[in-house]
mmJSON file of the N, C-alpha and C atoms, coordinates in Angstrom:
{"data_MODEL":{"atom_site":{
"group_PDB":["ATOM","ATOM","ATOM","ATOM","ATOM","ATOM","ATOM","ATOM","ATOM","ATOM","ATOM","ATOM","ATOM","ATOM","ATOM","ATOM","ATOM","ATOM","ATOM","ATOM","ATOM","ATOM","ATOM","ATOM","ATOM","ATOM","ATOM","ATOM","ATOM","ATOM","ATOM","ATOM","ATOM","ATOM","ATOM","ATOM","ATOM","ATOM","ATOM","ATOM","ATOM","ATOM","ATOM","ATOM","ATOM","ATOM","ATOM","ATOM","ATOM","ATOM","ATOM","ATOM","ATOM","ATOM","ATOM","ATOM","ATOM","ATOM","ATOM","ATOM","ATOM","ATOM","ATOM","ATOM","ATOM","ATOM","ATOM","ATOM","ATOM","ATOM","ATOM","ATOM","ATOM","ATOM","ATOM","ATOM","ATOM","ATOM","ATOM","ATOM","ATOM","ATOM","ATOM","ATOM","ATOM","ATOM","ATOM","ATOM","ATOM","ATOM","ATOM","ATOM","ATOM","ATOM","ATOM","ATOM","ATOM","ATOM","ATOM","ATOM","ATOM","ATOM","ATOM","ATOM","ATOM","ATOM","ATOM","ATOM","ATOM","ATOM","ATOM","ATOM","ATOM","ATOM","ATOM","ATOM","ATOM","ATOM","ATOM","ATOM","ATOM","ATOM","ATOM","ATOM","ATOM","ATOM","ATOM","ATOM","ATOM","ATOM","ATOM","ATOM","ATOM","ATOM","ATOM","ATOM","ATOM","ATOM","ATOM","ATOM","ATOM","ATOM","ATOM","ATOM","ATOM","ATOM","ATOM","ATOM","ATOM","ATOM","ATOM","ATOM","ATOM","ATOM","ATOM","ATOM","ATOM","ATOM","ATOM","ATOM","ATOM","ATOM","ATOM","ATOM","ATOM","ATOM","ATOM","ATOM","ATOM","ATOM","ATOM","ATOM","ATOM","ATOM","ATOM","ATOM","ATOM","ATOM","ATOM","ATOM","ATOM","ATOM","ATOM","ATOM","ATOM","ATOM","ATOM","ATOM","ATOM","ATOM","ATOM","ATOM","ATOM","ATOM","ATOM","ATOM","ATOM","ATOM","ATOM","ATOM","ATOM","ATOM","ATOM","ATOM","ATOM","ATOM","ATOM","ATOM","ATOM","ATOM","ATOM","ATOM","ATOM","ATOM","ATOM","ATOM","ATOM","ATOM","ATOM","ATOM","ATOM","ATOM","ATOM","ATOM","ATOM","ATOM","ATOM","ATOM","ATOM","ATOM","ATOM","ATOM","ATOM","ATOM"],
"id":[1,2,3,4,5,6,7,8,9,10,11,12,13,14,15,16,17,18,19,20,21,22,23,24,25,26,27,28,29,30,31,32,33,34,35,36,37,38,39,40,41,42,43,44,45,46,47,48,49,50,51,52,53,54,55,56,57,58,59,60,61,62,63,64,65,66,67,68,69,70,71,72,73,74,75,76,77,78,79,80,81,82,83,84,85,86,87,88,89,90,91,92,93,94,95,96,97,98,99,100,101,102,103,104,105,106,107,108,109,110,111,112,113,114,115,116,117,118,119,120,121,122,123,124,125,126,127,128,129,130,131,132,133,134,135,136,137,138,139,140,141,142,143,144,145,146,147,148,149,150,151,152,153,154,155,156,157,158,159,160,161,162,163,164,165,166,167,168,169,170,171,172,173,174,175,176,177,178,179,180,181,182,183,184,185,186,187,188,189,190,191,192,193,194,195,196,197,198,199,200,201,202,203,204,205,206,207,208,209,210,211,212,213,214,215,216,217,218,219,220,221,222,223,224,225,226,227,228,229,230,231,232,233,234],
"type_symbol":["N","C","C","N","C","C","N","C","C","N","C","C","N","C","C","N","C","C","N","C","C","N","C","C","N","C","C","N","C","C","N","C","C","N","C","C","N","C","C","N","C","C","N","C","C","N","C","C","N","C","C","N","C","C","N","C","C","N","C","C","N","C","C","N","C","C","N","C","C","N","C","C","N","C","C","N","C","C","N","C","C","N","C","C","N","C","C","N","C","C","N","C","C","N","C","C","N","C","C","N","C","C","N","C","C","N","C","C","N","C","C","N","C","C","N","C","C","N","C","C","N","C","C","N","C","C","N","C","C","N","C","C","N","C","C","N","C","C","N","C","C","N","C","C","N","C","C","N","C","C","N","C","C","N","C","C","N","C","C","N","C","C","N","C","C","N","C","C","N","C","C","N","C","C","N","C","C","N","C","C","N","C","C","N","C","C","N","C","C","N","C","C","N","C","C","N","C","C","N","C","C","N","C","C","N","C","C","N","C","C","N","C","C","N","C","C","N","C","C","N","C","C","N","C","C","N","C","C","N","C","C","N","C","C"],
"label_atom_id":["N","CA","C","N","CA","C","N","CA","C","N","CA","C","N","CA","C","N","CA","C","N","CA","C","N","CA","C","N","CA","C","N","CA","C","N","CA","C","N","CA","C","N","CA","C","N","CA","C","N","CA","C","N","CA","C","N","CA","C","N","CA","C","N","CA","C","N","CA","C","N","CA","C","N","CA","C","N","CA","C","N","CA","C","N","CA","C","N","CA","C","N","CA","C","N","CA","C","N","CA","C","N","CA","C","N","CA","C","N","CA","C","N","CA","C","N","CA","C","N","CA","C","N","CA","C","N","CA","C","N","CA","C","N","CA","C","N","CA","C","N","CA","C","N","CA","C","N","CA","C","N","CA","C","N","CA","C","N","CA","C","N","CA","C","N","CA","C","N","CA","C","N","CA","C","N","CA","C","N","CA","C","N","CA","C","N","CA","C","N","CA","C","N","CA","C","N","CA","C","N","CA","C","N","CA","C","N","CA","C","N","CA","C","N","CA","C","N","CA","C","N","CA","C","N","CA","C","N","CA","C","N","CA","C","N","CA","C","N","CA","C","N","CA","C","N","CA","C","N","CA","C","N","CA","C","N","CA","C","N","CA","C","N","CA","C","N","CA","C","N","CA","C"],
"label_alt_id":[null,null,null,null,null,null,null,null,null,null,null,null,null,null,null,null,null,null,null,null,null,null,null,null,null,null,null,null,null,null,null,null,null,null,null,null,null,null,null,null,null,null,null,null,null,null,null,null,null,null,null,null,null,null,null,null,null,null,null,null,null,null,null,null,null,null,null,null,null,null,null,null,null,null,null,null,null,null,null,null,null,null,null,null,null,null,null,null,null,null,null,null,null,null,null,null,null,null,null,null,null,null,null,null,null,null,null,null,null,null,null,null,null,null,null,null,null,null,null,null,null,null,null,null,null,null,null,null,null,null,null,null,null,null,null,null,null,null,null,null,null,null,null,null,null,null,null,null,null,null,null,null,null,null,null,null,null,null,null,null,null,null,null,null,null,null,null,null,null,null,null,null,null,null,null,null,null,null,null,null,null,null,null,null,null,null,null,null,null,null,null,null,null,null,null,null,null,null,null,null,null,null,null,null,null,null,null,null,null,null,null,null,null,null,null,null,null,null,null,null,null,null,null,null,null,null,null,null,null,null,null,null,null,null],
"label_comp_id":["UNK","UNK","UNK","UNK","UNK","UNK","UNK","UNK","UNK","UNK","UNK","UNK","UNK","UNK","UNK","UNK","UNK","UNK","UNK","UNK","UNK","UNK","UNK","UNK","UNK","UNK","UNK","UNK","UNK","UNK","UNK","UNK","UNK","UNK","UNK","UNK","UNK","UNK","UNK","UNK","UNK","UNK","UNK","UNK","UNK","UNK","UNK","UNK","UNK","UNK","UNK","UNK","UNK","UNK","UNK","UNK","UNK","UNK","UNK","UNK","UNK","UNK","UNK","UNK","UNK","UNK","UNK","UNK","UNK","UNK","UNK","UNK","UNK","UNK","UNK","UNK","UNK","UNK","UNK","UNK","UNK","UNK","UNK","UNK","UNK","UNK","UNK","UNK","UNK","UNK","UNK","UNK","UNK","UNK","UNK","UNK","UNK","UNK","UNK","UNK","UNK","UNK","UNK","UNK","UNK","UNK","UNK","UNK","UNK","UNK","UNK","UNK","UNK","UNK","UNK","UNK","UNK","UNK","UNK","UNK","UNK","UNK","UNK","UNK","UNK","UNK","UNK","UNK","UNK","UNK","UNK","UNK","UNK","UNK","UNK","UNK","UNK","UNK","UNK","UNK","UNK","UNK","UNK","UNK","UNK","UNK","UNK","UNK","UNK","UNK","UNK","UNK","UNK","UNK","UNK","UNK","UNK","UNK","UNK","UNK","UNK","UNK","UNK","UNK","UNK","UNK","UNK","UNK","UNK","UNK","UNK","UNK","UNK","UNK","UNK","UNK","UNK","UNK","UNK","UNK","UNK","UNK","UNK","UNK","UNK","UNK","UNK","UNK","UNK","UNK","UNK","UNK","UNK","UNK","UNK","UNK","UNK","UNK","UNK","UNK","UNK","UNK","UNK","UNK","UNK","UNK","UNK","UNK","UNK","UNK","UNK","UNK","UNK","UNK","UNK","UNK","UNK","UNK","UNK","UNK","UNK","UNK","UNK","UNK","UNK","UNK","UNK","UNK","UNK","UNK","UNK","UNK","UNK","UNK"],
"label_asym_id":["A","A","A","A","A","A","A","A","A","A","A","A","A","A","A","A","A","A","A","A","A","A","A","A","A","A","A","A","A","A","A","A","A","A","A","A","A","A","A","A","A","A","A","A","A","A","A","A","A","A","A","A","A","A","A","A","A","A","A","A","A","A","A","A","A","A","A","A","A","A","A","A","A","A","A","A","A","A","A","A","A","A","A","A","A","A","A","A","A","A","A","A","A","A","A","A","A","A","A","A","A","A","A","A","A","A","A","A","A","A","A","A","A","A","A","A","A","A","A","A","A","A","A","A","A","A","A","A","A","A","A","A","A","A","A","A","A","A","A","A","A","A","A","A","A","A","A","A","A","A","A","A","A","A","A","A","A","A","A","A","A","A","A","A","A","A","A","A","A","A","A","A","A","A","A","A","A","A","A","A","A","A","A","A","A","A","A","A","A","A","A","A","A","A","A","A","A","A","A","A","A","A","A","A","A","A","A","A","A","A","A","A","A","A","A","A","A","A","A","A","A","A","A","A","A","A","A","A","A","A","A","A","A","A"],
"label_entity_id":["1","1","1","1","1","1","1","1","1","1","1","1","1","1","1","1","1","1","1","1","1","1","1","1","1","1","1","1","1","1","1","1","1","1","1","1","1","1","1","1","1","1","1","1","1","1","1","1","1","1","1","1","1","1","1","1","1","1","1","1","1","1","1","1","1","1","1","1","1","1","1","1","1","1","1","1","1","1","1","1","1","1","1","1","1","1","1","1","1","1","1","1","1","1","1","1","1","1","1","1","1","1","1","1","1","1","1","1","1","1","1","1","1","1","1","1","1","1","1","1","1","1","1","1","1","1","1","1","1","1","1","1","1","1","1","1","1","1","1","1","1","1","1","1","1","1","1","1","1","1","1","1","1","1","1","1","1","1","1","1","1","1","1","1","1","1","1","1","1","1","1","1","1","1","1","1","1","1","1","1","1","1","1","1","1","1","1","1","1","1","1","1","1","1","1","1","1","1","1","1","1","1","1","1","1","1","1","1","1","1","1","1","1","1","1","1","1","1","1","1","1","1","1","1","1","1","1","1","1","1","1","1","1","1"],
"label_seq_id":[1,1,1,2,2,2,3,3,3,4,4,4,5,5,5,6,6,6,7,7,7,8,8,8,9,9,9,10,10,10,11,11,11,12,12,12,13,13,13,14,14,14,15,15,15,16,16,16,17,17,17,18,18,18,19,19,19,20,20,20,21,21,21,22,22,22,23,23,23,24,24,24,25,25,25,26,26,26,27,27,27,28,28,28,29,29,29,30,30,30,31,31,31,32,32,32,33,33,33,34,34,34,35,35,35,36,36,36,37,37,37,38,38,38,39,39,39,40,40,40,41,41,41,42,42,42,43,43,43,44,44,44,45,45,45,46,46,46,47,47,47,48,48,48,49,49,49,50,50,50,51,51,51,52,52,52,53,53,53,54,54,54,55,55,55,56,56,56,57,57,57,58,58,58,59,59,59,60,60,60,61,61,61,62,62,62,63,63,63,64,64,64,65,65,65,66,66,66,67,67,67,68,68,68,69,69,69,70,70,70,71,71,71,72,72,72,73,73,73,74,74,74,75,75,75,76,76,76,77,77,77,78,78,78],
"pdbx_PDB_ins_code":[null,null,null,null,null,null,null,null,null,null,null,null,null,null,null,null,null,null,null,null,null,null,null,null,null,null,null,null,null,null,null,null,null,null,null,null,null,null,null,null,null,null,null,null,null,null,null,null,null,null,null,null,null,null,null,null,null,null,null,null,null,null,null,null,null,null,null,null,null,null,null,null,null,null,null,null,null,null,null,null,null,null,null,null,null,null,null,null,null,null,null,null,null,null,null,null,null,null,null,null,null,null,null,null,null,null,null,null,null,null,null,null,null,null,null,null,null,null,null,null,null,null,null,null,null,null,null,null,null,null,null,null,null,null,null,null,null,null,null,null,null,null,null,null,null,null,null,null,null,null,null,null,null,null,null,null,null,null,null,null,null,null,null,null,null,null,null,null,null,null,null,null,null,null,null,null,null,null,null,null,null,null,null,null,null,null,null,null,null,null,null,null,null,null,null,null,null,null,null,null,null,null,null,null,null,null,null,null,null,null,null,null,null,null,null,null,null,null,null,null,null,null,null,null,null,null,null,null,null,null,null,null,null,null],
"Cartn_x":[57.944,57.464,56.125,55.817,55.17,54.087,52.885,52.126,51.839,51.703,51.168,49.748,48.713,47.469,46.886,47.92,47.124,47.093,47.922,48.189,47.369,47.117,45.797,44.757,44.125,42.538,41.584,40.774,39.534,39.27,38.857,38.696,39.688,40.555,41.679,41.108,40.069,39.877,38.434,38.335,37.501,38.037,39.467,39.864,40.295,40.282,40.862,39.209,40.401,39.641,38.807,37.34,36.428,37.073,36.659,36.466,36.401,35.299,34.564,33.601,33.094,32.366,32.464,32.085,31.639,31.083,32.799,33.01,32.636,32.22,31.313,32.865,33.846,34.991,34.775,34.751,34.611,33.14,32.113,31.235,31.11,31.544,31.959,32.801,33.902,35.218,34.03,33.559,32.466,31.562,30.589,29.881,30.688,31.954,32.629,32.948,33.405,34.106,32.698,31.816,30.784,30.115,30.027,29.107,30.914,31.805,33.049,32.585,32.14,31.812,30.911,29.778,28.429,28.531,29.512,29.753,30.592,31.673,32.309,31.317,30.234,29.785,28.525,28.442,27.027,27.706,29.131,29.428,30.322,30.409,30.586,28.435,27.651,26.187,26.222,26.542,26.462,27.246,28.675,28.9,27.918,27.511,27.161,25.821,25.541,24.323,24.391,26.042,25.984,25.861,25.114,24.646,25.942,26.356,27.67,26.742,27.689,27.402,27.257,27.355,27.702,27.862,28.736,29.741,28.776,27.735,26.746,25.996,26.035,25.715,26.336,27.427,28.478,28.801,28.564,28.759,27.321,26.116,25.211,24.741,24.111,24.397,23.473,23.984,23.271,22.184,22.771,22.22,20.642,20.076,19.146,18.811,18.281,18.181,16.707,15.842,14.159,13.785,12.239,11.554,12.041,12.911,12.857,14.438,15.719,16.857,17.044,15.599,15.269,15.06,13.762,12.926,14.635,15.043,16.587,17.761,17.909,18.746,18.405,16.648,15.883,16.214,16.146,15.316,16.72,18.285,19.45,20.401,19.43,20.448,21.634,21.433,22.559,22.607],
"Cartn_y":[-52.057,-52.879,-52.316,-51.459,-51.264,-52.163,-52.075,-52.919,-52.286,-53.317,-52.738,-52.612,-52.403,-52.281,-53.352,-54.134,-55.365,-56.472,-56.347,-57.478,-56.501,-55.532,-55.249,-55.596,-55.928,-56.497,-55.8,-56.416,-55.627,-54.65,-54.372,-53.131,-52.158,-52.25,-51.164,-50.271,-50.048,-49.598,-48.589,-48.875,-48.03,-46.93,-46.708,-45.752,-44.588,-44.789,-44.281,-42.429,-41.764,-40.617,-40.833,-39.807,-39.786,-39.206,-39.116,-38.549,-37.376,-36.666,-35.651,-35.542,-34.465,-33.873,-33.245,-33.011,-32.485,-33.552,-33.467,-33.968,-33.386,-33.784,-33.454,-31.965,-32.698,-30.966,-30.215,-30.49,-29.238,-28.463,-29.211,-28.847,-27.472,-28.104,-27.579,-25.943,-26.456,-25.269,-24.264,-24.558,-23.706,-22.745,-23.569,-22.863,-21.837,-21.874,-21.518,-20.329,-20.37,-19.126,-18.129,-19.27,-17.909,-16.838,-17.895,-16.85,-15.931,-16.396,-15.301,-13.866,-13.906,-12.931,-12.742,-13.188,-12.507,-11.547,-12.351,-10.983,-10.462,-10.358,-8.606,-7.621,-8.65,-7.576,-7.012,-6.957,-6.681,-5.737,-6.008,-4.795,-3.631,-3.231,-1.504,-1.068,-1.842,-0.981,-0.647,-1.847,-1.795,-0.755,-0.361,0.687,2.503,2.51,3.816,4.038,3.074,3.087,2.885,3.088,3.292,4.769,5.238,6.335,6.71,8.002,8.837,9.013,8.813,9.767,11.138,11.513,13.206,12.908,14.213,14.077,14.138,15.181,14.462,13.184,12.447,10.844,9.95,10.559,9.073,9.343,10.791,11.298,10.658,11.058,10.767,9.486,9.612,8.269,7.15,5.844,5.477,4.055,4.154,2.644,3.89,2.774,3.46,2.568,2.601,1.311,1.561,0.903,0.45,-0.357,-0.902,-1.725,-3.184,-3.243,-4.91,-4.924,-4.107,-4.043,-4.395,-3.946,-4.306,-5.432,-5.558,-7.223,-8.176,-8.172,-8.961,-8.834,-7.284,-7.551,-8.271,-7.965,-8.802,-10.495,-11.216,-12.17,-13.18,-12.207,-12.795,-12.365,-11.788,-11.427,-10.925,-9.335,-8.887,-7.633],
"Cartn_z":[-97.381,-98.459,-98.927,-100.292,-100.684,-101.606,-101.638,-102.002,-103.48,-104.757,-105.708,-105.771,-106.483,-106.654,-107.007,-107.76,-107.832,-106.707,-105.708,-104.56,-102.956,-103.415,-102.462,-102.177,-101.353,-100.693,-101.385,-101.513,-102.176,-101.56,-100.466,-99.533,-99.362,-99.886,-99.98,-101.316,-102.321,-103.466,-102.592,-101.372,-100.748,-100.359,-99.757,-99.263,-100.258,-101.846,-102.94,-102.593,-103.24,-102.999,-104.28,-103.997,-105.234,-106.547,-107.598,-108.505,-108.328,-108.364,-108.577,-107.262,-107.52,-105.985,-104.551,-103.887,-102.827,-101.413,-100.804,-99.616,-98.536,-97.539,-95.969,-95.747,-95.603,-95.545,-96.244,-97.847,-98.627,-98.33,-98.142,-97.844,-96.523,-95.794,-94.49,-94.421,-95.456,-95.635,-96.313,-97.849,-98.606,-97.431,-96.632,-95.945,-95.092,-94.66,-93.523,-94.293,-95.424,-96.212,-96.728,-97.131,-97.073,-96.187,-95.014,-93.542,-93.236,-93.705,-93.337,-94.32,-95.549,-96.751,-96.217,-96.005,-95.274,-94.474,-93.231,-91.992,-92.573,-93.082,-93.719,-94.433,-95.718,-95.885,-94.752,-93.643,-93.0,-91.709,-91.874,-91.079,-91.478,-92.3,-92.912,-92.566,-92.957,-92.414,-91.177,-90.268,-88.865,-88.243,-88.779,-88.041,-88.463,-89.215,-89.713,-88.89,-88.392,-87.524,-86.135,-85.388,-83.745,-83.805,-82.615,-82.453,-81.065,-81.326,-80.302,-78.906,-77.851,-76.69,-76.089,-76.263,-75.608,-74.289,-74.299,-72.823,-71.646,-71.478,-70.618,-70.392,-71.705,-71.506,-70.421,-71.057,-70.476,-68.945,-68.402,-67.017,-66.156,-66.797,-66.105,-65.19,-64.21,-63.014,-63.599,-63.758,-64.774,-64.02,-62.607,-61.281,-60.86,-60.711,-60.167,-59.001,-57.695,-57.148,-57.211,-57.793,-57.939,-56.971,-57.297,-56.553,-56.539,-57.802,-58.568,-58.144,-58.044,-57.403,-55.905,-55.052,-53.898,-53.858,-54.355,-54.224,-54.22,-55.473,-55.58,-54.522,-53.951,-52.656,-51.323,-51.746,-50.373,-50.605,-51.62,-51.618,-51.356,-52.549,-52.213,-50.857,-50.222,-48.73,-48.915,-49.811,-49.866,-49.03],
"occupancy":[1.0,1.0,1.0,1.0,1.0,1.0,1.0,1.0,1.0,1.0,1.0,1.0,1.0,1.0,1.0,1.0,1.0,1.0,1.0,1.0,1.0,1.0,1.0,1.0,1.0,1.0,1.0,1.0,1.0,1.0,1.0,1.0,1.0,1.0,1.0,1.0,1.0,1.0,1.0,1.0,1.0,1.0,1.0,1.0,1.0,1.0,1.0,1.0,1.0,1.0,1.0,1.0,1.0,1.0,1.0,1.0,1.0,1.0,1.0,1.0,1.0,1.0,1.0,1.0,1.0,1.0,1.0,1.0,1.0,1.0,1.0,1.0,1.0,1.0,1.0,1.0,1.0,1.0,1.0,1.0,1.0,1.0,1.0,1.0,1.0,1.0,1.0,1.0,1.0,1.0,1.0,1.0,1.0,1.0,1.0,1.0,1.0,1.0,1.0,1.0,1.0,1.0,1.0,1.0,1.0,1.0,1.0,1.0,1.0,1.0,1.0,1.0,1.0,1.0,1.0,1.0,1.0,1.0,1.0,1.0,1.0,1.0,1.0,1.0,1.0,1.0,1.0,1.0,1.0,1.0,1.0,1.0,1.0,1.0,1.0,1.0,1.0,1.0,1.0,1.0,1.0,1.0,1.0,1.0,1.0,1.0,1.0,1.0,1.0,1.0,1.0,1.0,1.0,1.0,1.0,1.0,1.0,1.0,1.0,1.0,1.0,1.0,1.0,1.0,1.0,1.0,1.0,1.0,1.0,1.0,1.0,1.0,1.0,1.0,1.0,1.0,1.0,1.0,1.0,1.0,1.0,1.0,1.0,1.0,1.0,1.0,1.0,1.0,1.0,1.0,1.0,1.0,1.0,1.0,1.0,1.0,1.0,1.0,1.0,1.0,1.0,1.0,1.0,1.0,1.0,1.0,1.0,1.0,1.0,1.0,1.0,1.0,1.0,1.0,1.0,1.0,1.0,1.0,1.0,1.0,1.0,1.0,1.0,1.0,1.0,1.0,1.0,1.0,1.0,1.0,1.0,1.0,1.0,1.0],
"B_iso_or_equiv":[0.0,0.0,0.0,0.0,0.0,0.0,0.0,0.0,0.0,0.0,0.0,0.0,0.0,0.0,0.0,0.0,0.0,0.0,0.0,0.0,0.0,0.0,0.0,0.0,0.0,0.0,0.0,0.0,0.0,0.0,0.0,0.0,0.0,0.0,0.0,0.0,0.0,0.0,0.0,0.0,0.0,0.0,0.0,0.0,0.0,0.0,0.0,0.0,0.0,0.0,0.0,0.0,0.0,0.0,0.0,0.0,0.0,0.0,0.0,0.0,0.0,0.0,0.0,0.0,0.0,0.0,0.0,0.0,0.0,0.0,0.0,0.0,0.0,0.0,0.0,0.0,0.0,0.0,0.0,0.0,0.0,0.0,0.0,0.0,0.0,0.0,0.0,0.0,0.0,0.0,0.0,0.0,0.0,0.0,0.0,0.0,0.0,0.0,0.0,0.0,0.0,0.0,0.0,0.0,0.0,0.0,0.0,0.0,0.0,0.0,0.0,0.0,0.0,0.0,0.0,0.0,0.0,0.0,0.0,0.0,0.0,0.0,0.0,0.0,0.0,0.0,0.0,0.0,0.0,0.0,0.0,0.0,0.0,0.0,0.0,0.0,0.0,0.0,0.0,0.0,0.0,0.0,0.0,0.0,0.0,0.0,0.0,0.0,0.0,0.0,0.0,0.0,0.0,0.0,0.0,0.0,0.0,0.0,0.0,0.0,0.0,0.0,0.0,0.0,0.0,0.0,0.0,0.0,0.0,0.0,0.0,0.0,0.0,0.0,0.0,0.0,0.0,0.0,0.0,0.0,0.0,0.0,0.0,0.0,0.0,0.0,0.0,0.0,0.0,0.0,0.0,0.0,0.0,0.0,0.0,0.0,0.0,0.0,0.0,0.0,0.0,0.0,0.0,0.0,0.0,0.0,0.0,0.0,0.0,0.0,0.0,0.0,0.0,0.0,0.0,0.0,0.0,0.0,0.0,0.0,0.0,0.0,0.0,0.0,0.0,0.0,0.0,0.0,0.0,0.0,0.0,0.0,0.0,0.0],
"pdbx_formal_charge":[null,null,null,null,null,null,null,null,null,null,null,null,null,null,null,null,null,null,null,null,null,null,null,null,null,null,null,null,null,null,null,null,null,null,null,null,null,null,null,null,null,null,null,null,null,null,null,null,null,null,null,null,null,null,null,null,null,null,null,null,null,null,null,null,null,null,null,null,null,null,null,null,null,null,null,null,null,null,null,null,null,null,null,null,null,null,null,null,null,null,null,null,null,null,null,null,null,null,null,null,null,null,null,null,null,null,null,null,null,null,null,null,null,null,null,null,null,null,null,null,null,null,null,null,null,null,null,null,null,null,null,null,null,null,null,null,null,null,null,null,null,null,null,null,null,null,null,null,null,null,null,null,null,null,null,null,null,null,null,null,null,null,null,null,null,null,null,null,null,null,null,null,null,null,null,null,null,null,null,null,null,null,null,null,null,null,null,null,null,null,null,null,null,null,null,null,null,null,null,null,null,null,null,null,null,null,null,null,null,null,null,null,null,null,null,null,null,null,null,null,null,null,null,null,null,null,null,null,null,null,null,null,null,null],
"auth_seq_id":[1,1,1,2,2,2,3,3,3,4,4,4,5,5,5,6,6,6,7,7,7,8,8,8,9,9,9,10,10,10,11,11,11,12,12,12,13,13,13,14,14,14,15,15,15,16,16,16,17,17,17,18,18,18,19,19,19,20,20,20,21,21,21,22,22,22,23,23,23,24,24,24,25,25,25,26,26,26,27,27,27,28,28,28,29,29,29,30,30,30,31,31,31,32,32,32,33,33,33,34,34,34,35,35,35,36,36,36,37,37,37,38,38,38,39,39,39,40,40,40,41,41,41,42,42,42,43,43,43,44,44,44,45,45,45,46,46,46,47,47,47,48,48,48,49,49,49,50,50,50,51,51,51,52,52,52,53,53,53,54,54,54,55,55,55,56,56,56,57,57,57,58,58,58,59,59,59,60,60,60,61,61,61,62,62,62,63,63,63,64,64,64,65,65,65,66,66,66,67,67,67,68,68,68,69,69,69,70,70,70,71,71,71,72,72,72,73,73,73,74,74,74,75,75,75,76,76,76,77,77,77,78,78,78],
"auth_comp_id":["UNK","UNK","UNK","UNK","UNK","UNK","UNK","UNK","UNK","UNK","UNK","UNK","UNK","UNK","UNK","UNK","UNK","UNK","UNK","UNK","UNK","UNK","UNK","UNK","UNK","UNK","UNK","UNK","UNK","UNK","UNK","UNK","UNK","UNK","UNK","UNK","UNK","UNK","UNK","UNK","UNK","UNK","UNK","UNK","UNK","UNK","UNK","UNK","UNK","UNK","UNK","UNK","UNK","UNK","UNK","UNK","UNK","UNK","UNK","UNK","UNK","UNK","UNK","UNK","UNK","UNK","UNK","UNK","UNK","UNK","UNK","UNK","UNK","UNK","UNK","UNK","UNK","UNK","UNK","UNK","UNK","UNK","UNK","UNK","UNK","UNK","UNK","UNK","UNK","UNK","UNK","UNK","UNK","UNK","UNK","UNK","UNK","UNK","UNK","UNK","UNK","UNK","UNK","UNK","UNK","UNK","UNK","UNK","UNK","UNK","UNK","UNK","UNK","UNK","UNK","UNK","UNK","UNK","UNK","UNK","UNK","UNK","UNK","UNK","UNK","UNK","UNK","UNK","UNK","UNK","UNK","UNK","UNK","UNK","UNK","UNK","UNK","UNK","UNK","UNK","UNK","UNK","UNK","UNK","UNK","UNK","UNK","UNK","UNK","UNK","UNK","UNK","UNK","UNK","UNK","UNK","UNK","UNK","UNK","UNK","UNK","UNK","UNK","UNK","UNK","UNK","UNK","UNK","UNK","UNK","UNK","UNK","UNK","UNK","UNK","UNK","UNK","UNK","UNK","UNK","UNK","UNK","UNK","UNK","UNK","UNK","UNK","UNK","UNK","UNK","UNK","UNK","UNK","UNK","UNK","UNK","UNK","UNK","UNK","UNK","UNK","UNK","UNK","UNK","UNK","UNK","UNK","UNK","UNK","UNK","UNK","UNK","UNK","UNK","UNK","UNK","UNK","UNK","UNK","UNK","UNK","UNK","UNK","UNK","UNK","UNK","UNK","UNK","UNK","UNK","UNK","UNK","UNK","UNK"],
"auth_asym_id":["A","A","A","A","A","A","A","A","A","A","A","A","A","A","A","A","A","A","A","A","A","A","A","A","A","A","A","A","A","A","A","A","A","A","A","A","A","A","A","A","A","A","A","A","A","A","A","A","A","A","A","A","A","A","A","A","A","A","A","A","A","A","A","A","A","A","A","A","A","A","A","A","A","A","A","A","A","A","A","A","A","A","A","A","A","A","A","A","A","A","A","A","A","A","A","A","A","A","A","A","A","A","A","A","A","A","A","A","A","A","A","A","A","A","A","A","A","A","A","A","A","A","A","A","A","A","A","A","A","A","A","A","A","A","A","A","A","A","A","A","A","A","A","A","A","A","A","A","A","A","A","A","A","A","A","A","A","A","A","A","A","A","A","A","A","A","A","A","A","A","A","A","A","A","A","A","A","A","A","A","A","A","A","A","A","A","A","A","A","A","A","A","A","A","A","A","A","A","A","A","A","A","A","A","A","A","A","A","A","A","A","A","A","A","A","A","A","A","A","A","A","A","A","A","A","A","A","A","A","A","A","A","A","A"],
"auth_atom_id":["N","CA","C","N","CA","C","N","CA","C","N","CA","C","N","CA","C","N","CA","C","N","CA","C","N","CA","C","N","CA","C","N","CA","C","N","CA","C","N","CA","C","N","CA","C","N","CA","C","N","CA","C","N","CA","C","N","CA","C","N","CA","C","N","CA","C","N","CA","C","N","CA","C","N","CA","C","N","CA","C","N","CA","C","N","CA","C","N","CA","C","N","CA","C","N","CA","C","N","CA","C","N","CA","C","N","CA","C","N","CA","C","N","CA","C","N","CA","C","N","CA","C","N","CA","C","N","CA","C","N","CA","C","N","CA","C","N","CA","C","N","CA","C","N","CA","C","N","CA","C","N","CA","C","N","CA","C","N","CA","C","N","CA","C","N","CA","C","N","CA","C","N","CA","C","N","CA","C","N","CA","C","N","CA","C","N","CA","C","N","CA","C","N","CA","C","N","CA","C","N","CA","C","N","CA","C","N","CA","C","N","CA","C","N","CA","C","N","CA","C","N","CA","C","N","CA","C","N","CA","C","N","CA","C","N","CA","C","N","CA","C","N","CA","C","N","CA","C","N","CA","C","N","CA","C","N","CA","C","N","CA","C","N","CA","C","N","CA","C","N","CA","C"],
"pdbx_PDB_model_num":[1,1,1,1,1,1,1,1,1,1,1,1,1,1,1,1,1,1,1,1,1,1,1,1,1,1,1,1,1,1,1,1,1,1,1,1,1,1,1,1,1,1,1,1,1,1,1,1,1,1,1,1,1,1,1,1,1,1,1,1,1,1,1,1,1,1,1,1,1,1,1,1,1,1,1,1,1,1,1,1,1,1,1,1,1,1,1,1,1,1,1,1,1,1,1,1,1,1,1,1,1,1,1,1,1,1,1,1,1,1,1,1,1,1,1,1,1,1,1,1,1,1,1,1,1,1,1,1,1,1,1,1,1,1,1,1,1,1,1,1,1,1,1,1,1,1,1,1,1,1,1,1,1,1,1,1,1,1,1,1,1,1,1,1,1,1,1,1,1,1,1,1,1,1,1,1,1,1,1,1,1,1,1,1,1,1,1,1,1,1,1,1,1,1,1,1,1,1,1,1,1,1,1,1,1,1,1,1,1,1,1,1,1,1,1,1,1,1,1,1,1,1,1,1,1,1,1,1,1,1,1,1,1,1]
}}}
């Protein structure tokens, strides 16, 4: 049983969508789609600026055990 518009409660003319404007979602969706365009465009820069390894890089021993590696094996009883 469907209700007409005129035999509705007054408070039923609240739930009617706006007009015009900018809802807390659209709001939401807008911002979401822009920081999505932001980060595409900010990474084509970002890659042109990682710097390569060379094959001696990536071989070389890279642990060192220090003073402060100690102090930390001392203090956690390893």
């Amino acid at each position: 049983m469907t209700k007409s518009p005129e035999t509705m409660p007054s408070g039923a003319a609240a739930t009617e969508k706006p007009a015009a404007g900018l809802d807390r979602r659209g709001f939401f969706r807008v911002g979401g789609a822009a920081a999505v365009v932001a980060a595409a465009a900010v990474v084509p820069a970002t890659e042109d600026a990682q710097a390569s390894e060379t094959a001696s890089e990536r071989t070389k021993a890279r642990y060192r055990e220090t003073e402060h590696v100690k102090n930390f094996y001392r203090v956690n009883r390893y």
